[in-house]
VOGU-589318 format. One record per residue (C-alpha): x, y, z. Coordinates in steps of 0.05 Angstrom, whole numbers, plus 32768, in hexadecimal, padded with zeros to 4 digits. Layout:
VOGU-589318
XYZ...
end
This chain:
VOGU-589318
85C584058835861083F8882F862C83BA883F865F83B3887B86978380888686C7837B88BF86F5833B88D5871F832D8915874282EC8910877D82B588F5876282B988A5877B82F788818745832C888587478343884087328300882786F982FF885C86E98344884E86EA8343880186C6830487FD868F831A882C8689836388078670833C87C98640831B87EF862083628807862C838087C885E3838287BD85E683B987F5860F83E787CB863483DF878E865084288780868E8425879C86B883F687D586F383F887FC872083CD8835874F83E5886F877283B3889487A683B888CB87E8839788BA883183A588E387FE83D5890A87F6840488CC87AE841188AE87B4840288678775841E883F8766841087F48724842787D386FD8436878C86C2844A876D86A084078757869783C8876986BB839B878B86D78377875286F783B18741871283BD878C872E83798786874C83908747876B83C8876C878683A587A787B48376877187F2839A878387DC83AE87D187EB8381880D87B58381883887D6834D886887BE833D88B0877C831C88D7875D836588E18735839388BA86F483B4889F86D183BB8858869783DB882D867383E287F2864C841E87E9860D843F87E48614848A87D985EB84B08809861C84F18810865184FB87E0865784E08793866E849B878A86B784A4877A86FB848E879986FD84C387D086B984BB87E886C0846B87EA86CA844D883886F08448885D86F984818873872C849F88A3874284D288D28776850E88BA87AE84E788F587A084A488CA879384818915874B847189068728845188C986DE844788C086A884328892865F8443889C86188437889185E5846F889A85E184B4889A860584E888CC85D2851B88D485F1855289008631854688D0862E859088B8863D85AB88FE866985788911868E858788CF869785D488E386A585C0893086E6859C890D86F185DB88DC86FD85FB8919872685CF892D875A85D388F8873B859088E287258593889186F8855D886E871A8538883286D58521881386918532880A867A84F3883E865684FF8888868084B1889186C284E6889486A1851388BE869284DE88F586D684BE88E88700850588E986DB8511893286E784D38950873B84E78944872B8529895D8713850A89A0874884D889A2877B850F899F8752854589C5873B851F8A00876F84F28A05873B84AD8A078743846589F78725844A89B586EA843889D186DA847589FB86EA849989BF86B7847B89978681847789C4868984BC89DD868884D3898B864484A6897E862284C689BF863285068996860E84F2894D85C88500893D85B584CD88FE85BB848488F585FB845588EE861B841C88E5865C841B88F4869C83F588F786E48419891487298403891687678431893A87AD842E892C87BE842B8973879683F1897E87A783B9894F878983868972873783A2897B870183B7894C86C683DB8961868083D6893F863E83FB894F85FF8405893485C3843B8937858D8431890585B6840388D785BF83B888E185FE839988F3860D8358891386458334892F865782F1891B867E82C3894B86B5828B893D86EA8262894587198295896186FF82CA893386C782FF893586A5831F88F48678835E88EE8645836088B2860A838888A185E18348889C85F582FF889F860682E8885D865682F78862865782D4889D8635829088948674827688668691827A88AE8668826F88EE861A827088FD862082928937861482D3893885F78310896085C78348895785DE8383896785A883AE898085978403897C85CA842989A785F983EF89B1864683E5899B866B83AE899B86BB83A789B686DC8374898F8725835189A1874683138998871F82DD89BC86EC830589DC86B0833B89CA868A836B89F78649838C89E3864183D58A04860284038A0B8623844289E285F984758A14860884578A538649842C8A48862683F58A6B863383A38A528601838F8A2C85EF83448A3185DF832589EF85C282E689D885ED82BF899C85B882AD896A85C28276892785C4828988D88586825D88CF8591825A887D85C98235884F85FF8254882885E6823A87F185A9826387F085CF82A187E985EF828D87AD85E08291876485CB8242875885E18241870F85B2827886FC85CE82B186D885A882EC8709859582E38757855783058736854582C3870E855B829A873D852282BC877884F082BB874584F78272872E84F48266878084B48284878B84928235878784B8822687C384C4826387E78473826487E58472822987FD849F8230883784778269884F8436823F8853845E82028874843981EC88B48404822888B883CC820E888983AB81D1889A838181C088628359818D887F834881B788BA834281F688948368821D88C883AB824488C883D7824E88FF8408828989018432827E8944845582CB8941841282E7894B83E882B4896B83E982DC89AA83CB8318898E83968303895D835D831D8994837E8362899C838C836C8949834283618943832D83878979835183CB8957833783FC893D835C8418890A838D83E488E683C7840288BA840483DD889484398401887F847C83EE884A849D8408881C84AF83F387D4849B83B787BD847D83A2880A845683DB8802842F83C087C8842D837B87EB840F83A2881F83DC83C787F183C8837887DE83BF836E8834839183AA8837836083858807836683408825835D8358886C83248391885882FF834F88328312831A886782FE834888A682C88383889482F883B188A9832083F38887836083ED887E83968423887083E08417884D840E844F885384578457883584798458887684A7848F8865846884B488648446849588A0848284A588CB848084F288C5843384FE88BD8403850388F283D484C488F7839B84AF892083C88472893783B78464898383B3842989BA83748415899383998408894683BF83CF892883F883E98900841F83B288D3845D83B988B4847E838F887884C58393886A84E6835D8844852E8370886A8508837C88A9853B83B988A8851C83F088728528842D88A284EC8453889384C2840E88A684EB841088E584D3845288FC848A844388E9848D840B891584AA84428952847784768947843E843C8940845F84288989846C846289AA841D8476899C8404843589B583F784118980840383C78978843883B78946843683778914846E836988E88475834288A884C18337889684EB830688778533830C88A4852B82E788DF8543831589168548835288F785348395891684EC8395890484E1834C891685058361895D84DC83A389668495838D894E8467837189838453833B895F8461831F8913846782EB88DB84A982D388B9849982C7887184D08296886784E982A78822852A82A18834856982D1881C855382F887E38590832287C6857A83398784856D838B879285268380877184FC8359879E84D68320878584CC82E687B284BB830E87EE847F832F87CB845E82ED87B4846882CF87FE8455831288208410831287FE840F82C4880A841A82D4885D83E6830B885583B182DB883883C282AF887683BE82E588AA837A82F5888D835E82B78894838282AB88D1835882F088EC831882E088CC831B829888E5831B82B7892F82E882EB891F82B282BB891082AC82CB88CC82828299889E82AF8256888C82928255884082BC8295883382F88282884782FF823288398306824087ED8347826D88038366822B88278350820287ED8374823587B883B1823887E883C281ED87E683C881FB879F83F6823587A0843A82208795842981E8875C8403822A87398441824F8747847182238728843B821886EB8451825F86DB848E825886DF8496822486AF84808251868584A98287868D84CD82868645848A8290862A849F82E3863E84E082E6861B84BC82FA85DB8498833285F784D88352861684F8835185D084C5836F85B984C183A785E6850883AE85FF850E83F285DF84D1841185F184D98453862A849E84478648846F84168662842384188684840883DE86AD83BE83DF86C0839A83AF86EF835983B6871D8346839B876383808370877C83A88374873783B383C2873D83F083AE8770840883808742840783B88704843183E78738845783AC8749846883998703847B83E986EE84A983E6872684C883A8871384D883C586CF84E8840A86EE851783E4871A854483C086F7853883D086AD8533841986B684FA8421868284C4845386988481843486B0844A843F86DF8410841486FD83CC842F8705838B8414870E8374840986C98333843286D4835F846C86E88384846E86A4834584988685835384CA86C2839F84E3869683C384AA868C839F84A0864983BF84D6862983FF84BB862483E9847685FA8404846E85AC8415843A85808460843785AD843C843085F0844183ED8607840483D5863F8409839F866C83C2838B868383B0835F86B98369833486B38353830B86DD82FE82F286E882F68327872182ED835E86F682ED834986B982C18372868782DD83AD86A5832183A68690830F838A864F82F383D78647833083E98654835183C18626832683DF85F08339842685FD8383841685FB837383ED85C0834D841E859D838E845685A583C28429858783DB841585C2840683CD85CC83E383A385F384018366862083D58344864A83E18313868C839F82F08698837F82B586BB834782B98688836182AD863A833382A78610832182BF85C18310830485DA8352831785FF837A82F385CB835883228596836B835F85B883B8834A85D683F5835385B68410832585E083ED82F7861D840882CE865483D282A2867383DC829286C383AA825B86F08374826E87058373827387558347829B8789834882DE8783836B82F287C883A882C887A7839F82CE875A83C983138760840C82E28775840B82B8873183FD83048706843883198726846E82EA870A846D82EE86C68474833C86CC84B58330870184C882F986BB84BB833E868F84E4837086AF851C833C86B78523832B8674851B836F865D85528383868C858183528675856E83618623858283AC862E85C28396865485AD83AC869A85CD839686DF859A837186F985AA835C873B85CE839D874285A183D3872285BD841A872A85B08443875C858584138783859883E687C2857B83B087DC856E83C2882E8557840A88328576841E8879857C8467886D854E84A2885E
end
């Protein structure tokens, strides 16, 4: 989850490398650091914070010369402070390193180097791996690159990893395990990043690196390596399809805000040139292929994580309505290490909005290595899920920084509405169910932005309730995602206590904590209306505060809401996507009343690609 930086070229690196740490900052914000190589002497400076205040630190420092490596952190082992920061380096000072991942067999390699004479400074694994790559250097007498690749054979765990040596001023080495990194190539200089958005300021082309591979980087020339065998890798240089532009802020105060008053368009970019409404088909090329062999299966699972995981929840019920068929959704970090009846027979899809969410990753291995056929909804284009899936659909939201997702959601359940009709198209199923879907989807984005418009219709209700500790959202059918999708939101970034349930389920415990202080966000829509007017009542009748997000105001719900925030009405498979935006407006502004980062909330990053 941290974000990487490294720079080979004419510029000065600490520009490069500063410039393109605030761009991954989203990654990891709790502390950064630089080393650069300058009159062949690593210089390292590094703090607990963020990289404005590295930048503050580096005032008096000269970090001259065209080489060098950066990070901003995400703790995984070790408190965020100054001496846990990265880089990190070797007790010689010949090698510096910073790090993604964990180092799992760290312990042992950590008493392997106490026996050695060799002691650990900090409380990191990143120093472990660093402090044994010197002691193999020294011991075995290798070159830097034997030196590193001999170390990595020796890790159990995942990485990311970029390396620079004293003795070699003119080479950096970066590799990668189970954490992204790429390689970005230009005029005479080379760049390492954990994703692309450092990088596009500079060039467009960039490459992948893959599981298992490092890359050797010197002045005018690159070499990728398999790290087991030490054989040359051939790689294919690939183009930064997006614009700067869309990775910065656009005059809005939050990334957050900006996502969410993009949904209109990001909505509509994921429909572009699959839906023809005249024809009432869809096309999906990514999966074309496999449409006979998805509905052939089984058993179909999806599997995500976070906020994908609720967009998957939404899937289940469009592809169980669509198709006839059960469907299952698992958290992936439990699919991974449970036993499942997964087999050549199922159809196991996975939705990641980085494409790189590490417990997603080794769903989609297990899923494989059992025989199952693996469908992937992501948002990166070429990231590791869209490279290890058998077959998939881009959702085209484009770069979404803010750490709470937004825009992904609303276009993942708009790609899952598409691959259901797409399925039940093919399957024969009868055309009057499914043409007032296409209708409704034409529709979509104008609906979208109709809510939108009306966004400063929810300031009021986060004054209101800005000081509240906790919060309950209720929904039924497709709008219970959406309720665990809107406590999340809040959980997320405001840091107010709230949980979703299905608003039947609150007479099963949750009741019991309702009072005149308990604020209740409940979702109505037609399908199921009465019901959760019953609801209502009960919450009602104990005191408690009652906002409502409906498609169906009327006398009766204004009579029992505090407060109510009225949405289109749209078909039900796609009503949950307009629900969902004024609660993302909610938490935001309630985030940003009780003075809370945002685009940066604590703790959280934005790619999950450790454990």
């Amino acid at each position: 989850m941290c974000g990487i930086v490294g720079y080979l070229g004419n510029k000065q690196a600490k520009d490069v490398i500063i410039k393109g740490l605030k761009r991954l900052e989203y990654r990891g914000y709790d502390s950064a650091g630089i080393s650069t190589l300058q009159n062949n002497k690593l210089e390292i400076t590094k703090t607990q914070g963020k990289v404005s205040d590295l930048s503050a630190v580096m005032e008096n420092i000269s970090h001259l010369g065209g080489l060098g490596i950066g990070h901003t952190r995400w703790a995984t082992h070790g408190i965020p402070n100054d001496n846990n920061a990265h880089p990190h380096c070797d007790n010689s000072g010949k090698f510096t390193l910073v790090h993604n991942g964990i180092i799992e067999n760290y312990n042992s390699l950590k008493l392997l180097l106490k026996d050695n004479g060799i002691d650990c400074k900090t409380d990191t694994d990143t120093e472990v791996l660093v402090q044994f790559m010197g002691y193999l250097y020294h011991k075995e007498k290798l070159d830097f690159v034997e030196t590193v690749r001999l170390a990595l054979n020796q890790v159990v765990g995942a990485y990311g990893i970029v390396v620079l040596c004293e003795d070699h001023p003119e080479m950096l080495i970066a590799a990668r395990l189970g954490s992204p990194l790429l390689l970005g190539i230009g005029e005479d200089e080379y760049f390492v990043a954990s994703d692309s958005s450092p990088i596009i300021e500079y060039t467009r082309n960039i490459i992948f690196l893959d599981e298992g591979e490092l890359a050797i980087i010197k002045p005018g020339e690159y070499q990728v390596r398999n790290i087991s065998g030490n054989e040359v890798v051939s790689k294919k240089v690939e183009e930064i399809k997006y614009n700067l532009e869309e990775i910065e802020k656009g005059g809005y105060d939050h990334f957050m805000l900006k996502e969410i008053n993009e949904q209109a368009h990001t909505i509509s970019e994921a429909l572009r040139g699959r839906v023809n409404s005249e024809e009432l088909t869809v096309n999906l090329g990514g999966i074309y292929d496999w449409v006979q062999q998805i509905l052939d299966a089984n058993h179909i699972y999806i599997t995500a994580c976070g906020t994908s995981w609720h967009a998957a929840l939404i899937g289940s019920y469009i592809l169980e309505e669509m198709l006839n068929v059960p469907v299952k959704v698992e958290y992936a970090s439990e699919f991974r290490y449970r036993e499942t009846a997964v087999n050549g027979d199922s159809v196991v899809i996975c939705v990641s909005q980085s494409g790189e969410t590490a417990d997603t990753l080794a769903a989609i291995r297990k899923a494989r290595e059992k025989g199952a056929l693996t469908l992937g909804i992501m948002n990166v284009v070429g990231s590791s899920i869209a490279r290890e899936t058998h077959c998939g659909v881009y959702i085209h939201a484009g770069p979404e920084i803010g750490v709470a997702s937004t825009k992904a959601f609303t276009a993942q359940v708009t790609i899952f509405n598409l691959i259901g009709i797409l399925l039940a198209q093919k399957k024969g199923v009868n055309p009057e169910m499914i043409q007032p879907i296409i209708n409704d989807i034409d529709s979509l984005p104008e609906l979208v932005q109709s809510v939108l418009d009306q966004g400063n219709e929810i300031l009021p209700i986060a004054e209101d309730f800005m000081d509240v500790e906790n919060f309950l959202y209720l929904g039924r059918g497709y709008q219970f995602p959406v309720a665990l999708e809107g406590a999340l939101k809040l959980k997320e970034i405001s840091y107010i206590h709230a949980e979703g349930y299905p608003a039947a389920e609150m007479k099963h415990g949750p009741i019991a904590l309702i009072d005149d202080n308990m604020p209740v966000v409940c979702i109505v829509t037609e399908k199921g209306y009465d019901k959760i007017v019953s609801n209502i009542q009960e919450v009602r009748a104990r005191g408690g505060k009652i906002i409502i997000i409906t498609s169906e105001v009327n006398a009766e719900l204004k009579e029992y809401s505090d407060h109510i925030i009225q949405v289109p009405r749209i078909h039900h498979c796609l009503q949950a996507i307009l629900t969902t935006i004024p609660l993302q407006l909610l938490a935001y502004h309630m985030a940003v009343l009780k003075g809370c980062d945002v685009d940066m909330p604590r703790n959280l990053a934005k790619s999950v690609t450790v454990e």
